[in-house]
TORVOSE-276361 format. One record per residue: residue in one letter; x, y, z of N, C-alpha, C, O in turn. Coordinates in steps of 0.02 Angstrom, whole numbers, padded with zeros to 5 digits, always signed. Example, Ala and Ser with C-alpha at 12.3 -4.5 7.8 and 13.67 -1.06 7.14 Angstrom:
! residues 2
A+00660-00284+00390+00615-00225+00390+00660-00165+00390+00712-00166+00423
S+00642-00112+00354+00684-00053+00357+00645+00002+00394+00670+00057+00402
END
This chain:
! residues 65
X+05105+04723+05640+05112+04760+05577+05127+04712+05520+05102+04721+05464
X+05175+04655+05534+05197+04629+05483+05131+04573+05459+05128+04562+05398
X+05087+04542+05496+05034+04528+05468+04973+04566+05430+04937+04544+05385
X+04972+04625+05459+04925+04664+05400+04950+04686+05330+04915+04703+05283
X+05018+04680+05333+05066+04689+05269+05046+04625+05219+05017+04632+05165
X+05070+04551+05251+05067+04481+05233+04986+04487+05203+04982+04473+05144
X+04934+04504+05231+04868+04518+05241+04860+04559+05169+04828+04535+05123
X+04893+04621+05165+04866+04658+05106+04902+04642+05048+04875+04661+04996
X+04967+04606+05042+04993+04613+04990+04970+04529+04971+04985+04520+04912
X+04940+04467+05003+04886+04431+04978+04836+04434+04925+04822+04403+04873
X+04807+04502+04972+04748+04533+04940+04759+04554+04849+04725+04550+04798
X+04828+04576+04868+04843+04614+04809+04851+04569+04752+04824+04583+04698
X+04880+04526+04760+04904+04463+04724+04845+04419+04691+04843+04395+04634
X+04782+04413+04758+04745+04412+04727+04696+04450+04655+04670+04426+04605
X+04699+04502+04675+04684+04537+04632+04718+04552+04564+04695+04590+04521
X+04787+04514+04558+04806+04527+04499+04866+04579+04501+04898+04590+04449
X+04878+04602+04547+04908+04673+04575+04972+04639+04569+04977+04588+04603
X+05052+04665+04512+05096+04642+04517+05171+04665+04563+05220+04636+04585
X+05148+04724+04561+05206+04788+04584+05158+04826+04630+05096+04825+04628
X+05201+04866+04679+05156+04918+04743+05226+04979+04746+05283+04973+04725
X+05201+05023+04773+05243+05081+04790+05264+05072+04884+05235+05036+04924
X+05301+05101+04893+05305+05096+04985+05342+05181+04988+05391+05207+04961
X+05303+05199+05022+05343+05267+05037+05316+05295+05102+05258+05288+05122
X+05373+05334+05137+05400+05354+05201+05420+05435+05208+05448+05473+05168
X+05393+05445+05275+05378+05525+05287+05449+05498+05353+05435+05459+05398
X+05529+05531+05344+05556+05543+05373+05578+05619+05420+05603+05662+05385
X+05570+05635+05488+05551+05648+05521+05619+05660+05570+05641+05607+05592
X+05654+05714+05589+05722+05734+05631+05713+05813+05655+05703+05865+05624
X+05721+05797+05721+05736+05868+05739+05682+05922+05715+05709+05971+05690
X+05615+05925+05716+05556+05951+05678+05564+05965+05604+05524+06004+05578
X+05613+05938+05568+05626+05939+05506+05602+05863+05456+05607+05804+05472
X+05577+05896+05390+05558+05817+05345+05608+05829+05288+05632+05880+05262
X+05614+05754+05276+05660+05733+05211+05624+05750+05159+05567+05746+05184
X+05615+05768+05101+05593+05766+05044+05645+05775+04980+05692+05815+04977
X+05632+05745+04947+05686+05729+04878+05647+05774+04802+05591+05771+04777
X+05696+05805+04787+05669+05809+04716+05705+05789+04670+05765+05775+04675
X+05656+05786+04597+05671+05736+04564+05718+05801+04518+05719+05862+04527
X+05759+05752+04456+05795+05799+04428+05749+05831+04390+05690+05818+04385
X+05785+05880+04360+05730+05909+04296+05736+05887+04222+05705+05909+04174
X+05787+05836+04222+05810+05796+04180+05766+05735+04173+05769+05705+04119
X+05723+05714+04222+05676+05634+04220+05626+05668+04175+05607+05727+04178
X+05604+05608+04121+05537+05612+04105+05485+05634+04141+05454+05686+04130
X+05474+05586+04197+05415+05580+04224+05398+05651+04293+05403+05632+04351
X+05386+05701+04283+05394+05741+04339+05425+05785+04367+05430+05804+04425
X+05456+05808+04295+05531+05850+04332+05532+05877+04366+05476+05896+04382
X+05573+05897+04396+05582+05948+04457+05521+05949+04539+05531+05974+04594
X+05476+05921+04521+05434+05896+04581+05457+05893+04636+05495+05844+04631
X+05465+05927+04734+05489+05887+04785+05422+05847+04802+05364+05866+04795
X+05456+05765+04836+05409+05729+04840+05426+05669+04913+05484+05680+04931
X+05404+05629+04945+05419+05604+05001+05467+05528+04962+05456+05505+04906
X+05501+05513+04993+05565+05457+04994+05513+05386+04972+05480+05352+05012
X+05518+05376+04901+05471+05316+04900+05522+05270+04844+05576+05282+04818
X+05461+05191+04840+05537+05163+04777+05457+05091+04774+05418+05068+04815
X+05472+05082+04703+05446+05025+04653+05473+04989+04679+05534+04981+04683
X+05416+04951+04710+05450+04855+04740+05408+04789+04691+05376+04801+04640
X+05414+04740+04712+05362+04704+04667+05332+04649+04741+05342+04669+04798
X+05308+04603+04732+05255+04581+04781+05286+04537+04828+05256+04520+04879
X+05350+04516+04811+05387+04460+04851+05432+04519+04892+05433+04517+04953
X+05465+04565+04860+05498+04611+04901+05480+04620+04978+05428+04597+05003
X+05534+04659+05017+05511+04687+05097+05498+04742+05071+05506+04750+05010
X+05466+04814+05127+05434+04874+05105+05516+04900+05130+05545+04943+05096
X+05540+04879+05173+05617+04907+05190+05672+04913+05134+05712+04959+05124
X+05663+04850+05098+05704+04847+05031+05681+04898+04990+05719+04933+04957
X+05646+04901+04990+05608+04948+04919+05633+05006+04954+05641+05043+04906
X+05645+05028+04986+05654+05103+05035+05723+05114+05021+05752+05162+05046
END
């Protein structure tokens, strides 16, 4: 896994690509996590949405999480 990661975020870099998203479908007891956002954010209010976070290209996808 960790080489197709090394592999795409190359790619990305190549391309100019400075920042990536990483997001995760958590999974307990037949139940999922999902977060919503406040209704206070600009971007989306009130939206539920899966557990994600703005990393930039040197970052781990774990950090960003």
């Amino acid at each position: 896994m960790t080489v197709l990661l090394d592999e795409l975020r190359d790619s990305a870099q190549r391309d100019g690509v400075e920042k990536f998203v990483v997001g995760a479908e958590v999974h307990q007891d037949g139940s999922a996590l999902v977060v919503t956002r406040s209704e206070l954010d600009d971007f989306l209010p009130g939206i539920d949405e899966a557990v994600h976070g703005l990393g930039a290209l040197g970052g781990s996808s774990n950090s960003t999480l």
